[in-house]
BAKOL-797471 format. One record per residue (C-alpha): residue in one letter; y, z, x. Coordinates in steps of 0.5 Angstrom, whole numbers. Layout:
BAKOL-797471
(site A (Y Z X))
...
//
This chain:
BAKOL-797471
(site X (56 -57 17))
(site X (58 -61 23))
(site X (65 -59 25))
(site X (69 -64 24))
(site X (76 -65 24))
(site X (80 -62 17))
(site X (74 -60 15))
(site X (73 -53 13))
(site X (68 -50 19))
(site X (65 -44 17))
(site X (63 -37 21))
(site X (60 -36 27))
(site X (53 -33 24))
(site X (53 -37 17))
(site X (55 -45 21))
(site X (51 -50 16))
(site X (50 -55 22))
(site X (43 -52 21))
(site X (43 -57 14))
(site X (43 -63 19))
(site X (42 -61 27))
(site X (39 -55 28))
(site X (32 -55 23))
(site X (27 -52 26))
(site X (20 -55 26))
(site X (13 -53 23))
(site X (12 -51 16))
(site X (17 -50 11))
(site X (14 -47 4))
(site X (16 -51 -2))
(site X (13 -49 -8))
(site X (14 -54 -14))
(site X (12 -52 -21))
(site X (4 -53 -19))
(site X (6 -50 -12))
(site X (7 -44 -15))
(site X (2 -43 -20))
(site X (-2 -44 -13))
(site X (2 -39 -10))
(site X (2 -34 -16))
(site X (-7 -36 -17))
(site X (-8 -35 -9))
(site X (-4 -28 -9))
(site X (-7 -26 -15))
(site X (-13 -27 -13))
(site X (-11 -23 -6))
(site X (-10 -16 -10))
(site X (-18 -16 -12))
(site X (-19 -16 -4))
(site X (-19 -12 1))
(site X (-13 -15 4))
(site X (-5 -15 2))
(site X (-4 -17 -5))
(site X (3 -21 -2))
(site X (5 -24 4))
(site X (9 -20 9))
(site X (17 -21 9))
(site X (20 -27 12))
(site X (22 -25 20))
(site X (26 -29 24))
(site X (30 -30 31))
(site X (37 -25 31))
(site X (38 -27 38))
(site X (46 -28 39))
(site X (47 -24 32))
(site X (53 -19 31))
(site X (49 -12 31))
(site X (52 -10 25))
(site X (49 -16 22))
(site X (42 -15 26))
(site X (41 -7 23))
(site X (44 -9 16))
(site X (36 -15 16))
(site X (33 -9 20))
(site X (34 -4 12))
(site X (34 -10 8))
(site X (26 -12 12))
(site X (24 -4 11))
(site X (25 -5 3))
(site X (22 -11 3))
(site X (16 -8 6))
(site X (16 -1 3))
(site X (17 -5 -5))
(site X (12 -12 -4))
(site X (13 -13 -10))
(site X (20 -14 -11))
(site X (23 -20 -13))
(site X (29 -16 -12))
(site X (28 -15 -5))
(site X (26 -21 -3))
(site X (31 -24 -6))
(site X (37 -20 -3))
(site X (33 -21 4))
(site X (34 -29 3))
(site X (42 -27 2))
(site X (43 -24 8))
(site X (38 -29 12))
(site X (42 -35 8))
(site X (50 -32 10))
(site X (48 -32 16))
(site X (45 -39 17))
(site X (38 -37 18))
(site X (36 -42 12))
(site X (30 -44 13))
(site X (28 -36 13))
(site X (32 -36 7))
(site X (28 -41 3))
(site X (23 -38 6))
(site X (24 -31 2))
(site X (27 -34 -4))
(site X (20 -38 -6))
(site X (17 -31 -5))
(site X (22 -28 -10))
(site X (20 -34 -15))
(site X (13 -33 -13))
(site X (14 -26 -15))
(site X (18 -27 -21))
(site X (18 -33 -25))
(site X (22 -32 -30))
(site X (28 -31 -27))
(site X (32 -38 -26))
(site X (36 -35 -20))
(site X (31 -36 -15))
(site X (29 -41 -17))
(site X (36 -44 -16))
(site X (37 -40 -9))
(site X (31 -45 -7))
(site X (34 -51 -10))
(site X (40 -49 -5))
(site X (38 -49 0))
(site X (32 -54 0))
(site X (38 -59 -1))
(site X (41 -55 5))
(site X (35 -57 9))
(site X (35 -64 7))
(site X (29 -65 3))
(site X (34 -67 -4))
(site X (28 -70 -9))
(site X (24 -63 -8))
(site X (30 -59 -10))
(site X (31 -63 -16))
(site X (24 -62 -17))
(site X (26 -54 -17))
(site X (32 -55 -20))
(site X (29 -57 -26))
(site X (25 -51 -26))
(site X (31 -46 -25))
(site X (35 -51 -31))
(site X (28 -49 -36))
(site X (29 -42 -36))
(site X (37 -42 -37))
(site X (40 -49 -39))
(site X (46 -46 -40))
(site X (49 -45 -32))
(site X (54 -51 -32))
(site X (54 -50 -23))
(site X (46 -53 -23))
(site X (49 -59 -26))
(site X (54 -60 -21))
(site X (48 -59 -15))
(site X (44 -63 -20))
(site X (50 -68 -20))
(site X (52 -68 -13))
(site X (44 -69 -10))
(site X (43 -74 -15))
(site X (49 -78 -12))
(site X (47 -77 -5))
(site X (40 -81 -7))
(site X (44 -86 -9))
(site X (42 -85 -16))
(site X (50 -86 -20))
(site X (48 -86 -27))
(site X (43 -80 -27))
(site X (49 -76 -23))
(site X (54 -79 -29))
(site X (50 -75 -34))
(site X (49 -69 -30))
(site X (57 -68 -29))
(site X (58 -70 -37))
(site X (53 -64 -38))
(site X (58 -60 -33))
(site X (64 -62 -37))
(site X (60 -60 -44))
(site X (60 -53 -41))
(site X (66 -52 -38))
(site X (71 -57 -40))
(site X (76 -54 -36))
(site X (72 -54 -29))
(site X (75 -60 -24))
(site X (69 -61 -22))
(site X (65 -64 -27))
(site X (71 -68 -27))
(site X (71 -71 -19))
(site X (64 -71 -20))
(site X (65 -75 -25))
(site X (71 -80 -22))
(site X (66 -80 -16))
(site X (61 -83 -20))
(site X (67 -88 -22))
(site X (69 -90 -16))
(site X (61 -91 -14))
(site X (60 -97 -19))
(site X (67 -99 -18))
(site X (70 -97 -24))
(site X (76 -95 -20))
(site X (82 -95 -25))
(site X (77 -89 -29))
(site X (77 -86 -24))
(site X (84 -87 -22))
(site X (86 -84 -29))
(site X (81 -78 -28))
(site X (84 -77 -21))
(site X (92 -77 -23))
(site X (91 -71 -28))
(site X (87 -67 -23))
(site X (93 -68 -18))
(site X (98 -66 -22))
(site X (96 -59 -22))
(site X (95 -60 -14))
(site X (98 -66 -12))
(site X (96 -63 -3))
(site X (89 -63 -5))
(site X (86 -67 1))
(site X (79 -68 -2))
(site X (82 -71 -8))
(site X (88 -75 -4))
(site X (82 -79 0))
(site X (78 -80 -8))
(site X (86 -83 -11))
(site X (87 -87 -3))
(site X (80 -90 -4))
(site X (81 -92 -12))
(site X (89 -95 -10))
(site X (85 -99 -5))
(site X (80 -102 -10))
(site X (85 -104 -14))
(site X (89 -108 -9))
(site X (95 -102 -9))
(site X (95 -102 -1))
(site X (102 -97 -1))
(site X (99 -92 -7))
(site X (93 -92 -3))
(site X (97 -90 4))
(site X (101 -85 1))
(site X (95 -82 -2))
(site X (90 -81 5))
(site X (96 -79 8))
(site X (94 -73 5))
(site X (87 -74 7))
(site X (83 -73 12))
(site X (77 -75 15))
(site X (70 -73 12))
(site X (74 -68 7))
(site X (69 -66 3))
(site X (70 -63 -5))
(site X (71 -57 -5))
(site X (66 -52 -7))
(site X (66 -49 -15))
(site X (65 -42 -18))
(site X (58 -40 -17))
(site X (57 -33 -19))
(site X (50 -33 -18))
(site X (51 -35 -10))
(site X (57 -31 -11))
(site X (52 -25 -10))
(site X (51 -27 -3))
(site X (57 -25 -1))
(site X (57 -18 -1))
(site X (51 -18 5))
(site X (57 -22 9))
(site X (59 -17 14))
(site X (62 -17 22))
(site X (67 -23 25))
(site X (61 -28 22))
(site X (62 -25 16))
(site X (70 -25 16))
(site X (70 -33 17))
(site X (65 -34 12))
(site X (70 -30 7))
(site X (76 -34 9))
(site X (71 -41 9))
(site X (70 -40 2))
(site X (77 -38 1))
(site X (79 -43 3))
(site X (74 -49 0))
(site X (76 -46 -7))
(site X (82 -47 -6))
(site X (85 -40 -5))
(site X (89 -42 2))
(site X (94 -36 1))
(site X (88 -32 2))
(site X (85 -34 6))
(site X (89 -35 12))
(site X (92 -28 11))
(site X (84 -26 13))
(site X (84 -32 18))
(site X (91 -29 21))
(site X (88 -22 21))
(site X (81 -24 24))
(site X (86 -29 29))
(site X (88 -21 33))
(site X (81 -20 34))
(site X (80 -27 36))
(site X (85 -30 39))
(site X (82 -35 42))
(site X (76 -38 36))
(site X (76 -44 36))
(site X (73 -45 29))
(site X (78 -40 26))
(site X (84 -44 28))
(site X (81 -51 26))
(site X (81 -47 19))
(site X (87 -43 19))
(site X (91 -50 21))
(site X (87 -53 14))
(site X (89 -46 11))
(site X (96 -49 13))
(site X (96 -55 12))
(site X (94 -54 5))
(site X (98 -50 2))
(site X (104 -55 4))
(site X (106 -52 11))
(site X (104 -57 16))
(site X (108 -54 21))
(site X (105 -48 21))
(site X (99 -52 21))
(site X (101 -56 27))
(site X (103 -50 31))
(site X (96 -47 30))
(site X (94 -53 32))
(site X (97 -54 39))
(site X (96 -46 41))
(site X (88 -49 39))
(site X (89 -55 44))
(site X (92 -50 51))
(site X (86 -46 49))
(site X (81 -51 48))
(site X (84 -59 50))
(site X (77 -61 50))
(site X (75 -60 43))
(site X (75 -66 39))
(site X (76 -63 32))
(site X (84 -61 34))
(site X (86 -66 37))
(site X (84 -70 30))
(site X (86 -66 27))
(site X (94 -66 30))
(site X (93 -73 31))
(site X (94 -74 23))
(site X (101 -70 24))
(site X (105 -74 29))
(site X (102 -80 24))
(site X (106 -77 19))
(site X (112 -75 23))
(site X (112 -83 25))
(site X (110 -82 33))
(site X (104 -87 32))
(site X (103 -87 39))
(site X (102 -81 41))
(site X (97 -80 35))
(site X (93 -86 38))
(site X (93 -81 45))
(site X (90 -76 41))
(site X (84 -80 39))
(site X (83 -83 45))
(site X (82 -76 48))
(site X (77 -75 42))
(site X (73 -81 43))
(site X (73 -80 51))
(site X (70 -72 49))
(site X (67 -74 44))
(site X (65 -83 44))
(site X (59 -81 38))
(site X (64 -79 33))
(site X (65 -84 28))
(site X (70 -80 24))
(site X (74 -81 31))
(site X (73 -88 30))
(site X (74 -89 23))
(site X (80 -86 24))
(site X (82 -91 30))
(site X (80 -97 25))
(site X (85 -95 20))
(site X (91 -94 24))
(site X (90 -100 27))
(site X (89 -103 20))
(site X (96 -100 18))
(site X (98 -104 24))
(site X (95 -110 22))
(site X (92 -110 30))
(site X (86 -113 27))
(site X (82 -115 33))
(site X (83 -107 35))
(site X (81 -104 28))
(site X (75 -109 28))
(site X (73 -106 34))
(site X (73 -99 31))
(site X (69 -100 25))
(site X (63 -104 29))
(site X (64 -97 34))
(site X (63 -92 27))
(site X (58 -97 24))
(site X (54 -96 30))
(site X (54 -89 31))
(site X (54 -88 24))
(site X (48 -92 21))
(site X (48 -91 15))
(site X (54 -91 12))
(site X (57 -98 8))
(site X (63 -96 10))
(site X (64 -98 16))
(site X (61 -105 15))
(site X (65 -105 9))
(site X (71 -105 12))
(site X (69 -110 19))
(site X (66 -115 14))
(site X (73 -115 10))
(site X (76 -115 17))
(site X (72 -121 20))
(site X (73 -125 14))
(site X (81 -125 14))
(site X (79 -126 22))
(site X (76 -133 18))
(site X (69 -131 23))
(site X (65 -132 16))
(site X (58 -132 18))
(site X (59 -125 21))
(site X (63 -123 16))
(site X (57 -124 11))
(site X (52 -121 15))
(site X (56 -114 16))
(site X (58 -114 8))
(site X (51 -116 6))
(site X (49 -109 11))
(site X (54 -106 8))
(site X (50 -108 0))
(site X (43 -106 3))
(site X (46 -98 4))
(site X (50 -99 -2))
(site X (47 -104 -7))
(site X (51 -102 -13))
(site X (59 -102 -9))
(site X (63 -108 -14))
(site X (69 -109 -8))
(site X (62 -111 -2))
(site X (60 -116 -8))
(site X (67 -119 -9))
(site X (68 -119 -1))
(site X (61 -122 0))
(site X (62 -127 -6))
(site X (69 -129 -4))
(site X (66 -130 4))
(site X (60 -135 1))
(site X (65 -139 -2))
(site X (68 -140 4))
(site X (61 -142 7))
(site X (61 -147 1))
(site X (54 -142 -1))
(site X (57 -143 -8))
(site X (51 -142 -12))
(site X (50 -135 -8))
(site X (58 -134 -8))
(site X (57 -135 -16))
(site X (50 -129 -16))
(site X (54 -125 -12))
(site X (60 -125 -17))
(site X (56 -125 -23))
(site X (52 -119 -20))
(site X (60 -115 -20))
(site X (61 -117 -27))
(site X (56 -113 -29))
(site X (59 -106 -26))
(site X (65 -109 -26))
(site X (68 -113 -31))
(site X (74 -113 -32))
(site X (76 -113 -25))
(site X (82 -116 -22))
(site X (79 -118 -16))
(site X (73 -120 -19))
(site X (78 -125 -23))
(site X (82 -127 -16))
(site X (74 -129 -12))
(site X (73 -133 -19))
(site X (79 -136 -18))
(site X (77 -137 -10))
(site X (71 -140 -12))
(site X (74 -145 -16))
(site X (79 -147 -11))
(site X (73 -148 -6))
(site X (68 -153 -10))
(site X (74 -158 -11))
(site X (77 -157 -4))
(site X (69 -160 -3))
//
């Protein structure tokens, strides 16, 4: 996981920024259903001959690792090797590489244990895990799908299924798999955030609102559902409701992890500082702040000056509704490290909410200036400008944002939004028709877009546009302000 500002960093050995940066090259082993009958044929086939009946464990580079950990792999690797055909062994060996940020070796050694032992679903599921983790989504359906055969029971596969399959961009499929988490446990939330994501991504913004309301009565802080509940209110043209709402937020926050006893296993290979940090990173992403921050304290004396440990132990703050303790943490983080990006936007959120919007804006220059690629940074910079109605300026940093960040409708979105109330028209449809090639199913792109097009007097477009909203979206208001727009338009021509 990139570490971004308010977002949990996870330990030193554990980091998940190997899930988009730090991929090593060469072969990756990725066994689908026929892949590991293959497997399971070529191994047996090598139990007749002379050579060795499996391949040998996964090894890996332990350079830079605790030493603690570094003997801990040397007894779980001496297992493997003394039992080859122990799924087990293999499997716990792919844990502790897993903990520990290896992922590669860690899928690696989880298709040898459900090579070894196909009728367990939990490697199976491991190897999904972190087959998504590597990025390759549409192969970790595919072995999900294998792991779900053998235990169609296990709701926490539903919400991966759920989550992967919104990240392909397919927002129904991802519906029914968290109405499937739901089915199994109803009390879980979330099933239902996966849900109102869901919502939000085929604009039904006011279902989600409803989904999103009840879950914020029992943690009115949770910042990950205070960004979902801003972005709902703004869909549905509540501007105050949405700002109070993402006040709360931050930029880039992710959901927050659900119980997953199966991947729980992994936890009792965590060892060392590595292994203290990812204890409180998971803590902290199940929502036991409390927890997590006492760990976070204790491993603050052996480390005083980790940067990663203070971004979170001020996220362990801020979540448990203690921003000033946060915000002290985030100034000892700064005369320690005043060049790391994360703190300073992270702290720049604070002045925002004690009014001091001046010296917010100072602290994200600072992180544009350490960091000019940061599109959460200028995301953040657009949305102040925004809030200030500084149009020219919030402009500026939605196209910076877009174009660091490529792929993202966001940012498009909002400069398409901004250009049109800036009456530059032809540009506004160009960034919103981008915007719509990212996400063709996102109804307030539609509404903007068709509204735009009628100011260009494109009125059989505008008409398309709208109706193609209409479908996802019927009984929008903003849907009905645009229609009214369009009638306004063709009489004025």
């Amino acid at each position: 996981m990139s570490p971004l500002t308010g977002r949990v960093i996870l330990g030193h050995r554990r980091a998940r920024a190997d899930r988009v940066f730090s991929i090593a090259p060469g072969g990756r082993v990725v066994v689908s259903r026929v892949g590991l009958l293959l497997v399971l044929l070529v191994w047996s086939l090598a139990s007749c001959s002379t050579g060795p009946a499996v391949p040998p464990p996964v090894e890996t580079s332990l350079e830079d690792t605790d030493a603690e950990v570094v003997g801990q792999l040397t007894g779980l690797l001496a297992a493997a090797r003394e039992t080859p055909h122990s799924a087990e062994a293999r499997a716990a060996l792919g844990m502790a590489y897993h903990v520990i940020g290896r992922t590669r070796a860690a899928h690696e050694s989880f298709v040898q244990a459900a090579a070894l032992d196909p009728e367990e679903p939990r490697w199976s599921y491991f190897e999904a895990v972190t087959l998504a983790e590597l990025g390759d989504l549409e192969e970790a359906l595919q072995v999900l799908d294998r792991a779900q055969a053998l235990d169609p029971s296990y709701a926490p596969a539903y919400l991966h299924r759920g989550q992967w399959l919104l990240d392909l961009g397919r927002t129904e499929e991802a519906g029914d798999s968290y109405a499937d988490a739901m089915r199994l446990e109803p009390n879980n939330p979330a099933g239902w955030i996966g849900s109102a994501k869901v919502h939000l991504r085929s604009g039904r913004a006011a279902e989600a609102l409803q989904i999103l309301q009840r879950l914020l009565q029992r943690a009115p802080n949770q910042p990950f559902l205070n960004q979902l509940a801003g972005q709902a209110y703004r869909e549905l043209g509540d501007l105050e409701s949405a700002r109070k709402a993402l006040t709360l937020a931050r930029p880039g926050e992710e959901q927050p992890l659900w119980q997953d006893p199966w991947l729980n296993e992994r936890l009792k290979y965590q060892t060392g500082f590595g292994g203290g940090m990812m204890r409180a990173a998971e803590m902290l992403e199940r929502g036991r702040n409390a927890e997590a921050a006492s760990l976070m304290e204790e491993l603050r004396k052996e480390r005083p000056d980790d940067r990663q440990l203070l971004n979170n132990l001020s996220v362990a703050y801020r979540n448990l509704g203690q921003p000033d303790r946060a915000f002290e943490v985030l100034r000892d983080g700064l005369e320690r490290h005043p060049q790391y990006h994360p703190f300073h936007l992270n702290i720049s959120a604070d002045y925002q909410r004690l009014g001091n919007i001046d010296r917010a804006m100072w602290h994200l220059e600072r992180v544009i200036e350490i960091s000019p690629t940061f599109a959460p940074g200028w995301e953040r910079i657009g949305s102040v400008r925004l809030s200030q109605q500084k149009l020219p300026e919030a402009l500026e940093a939605f196209e910076n944002a877009a174009r660091y960040r490529p792929d993202s409708p966001t940012y498009p979105f909002y400069a398409g939004v901004i250009l049109a109330q800036l009456e530059r028209y032809e540009e506004s449809r160009d960034r919103l028709r981008r915007s719509l090639e990212i996400n063709p199913n996102h109804p307030p792109a539609l509404i903007a877009l068709g509204r735009v097009e009628a100011d260009l007097g494109l009125f059989a477009e505008a008409r398309a546009t709208l109706d193609r909203a209409r479908t996802m979206t019927p009984q929008n208001r903003h849907l009905a302000e645009a229609d009214a727009h369009l009638e306004r338009r063709e009489k004025e021509n």
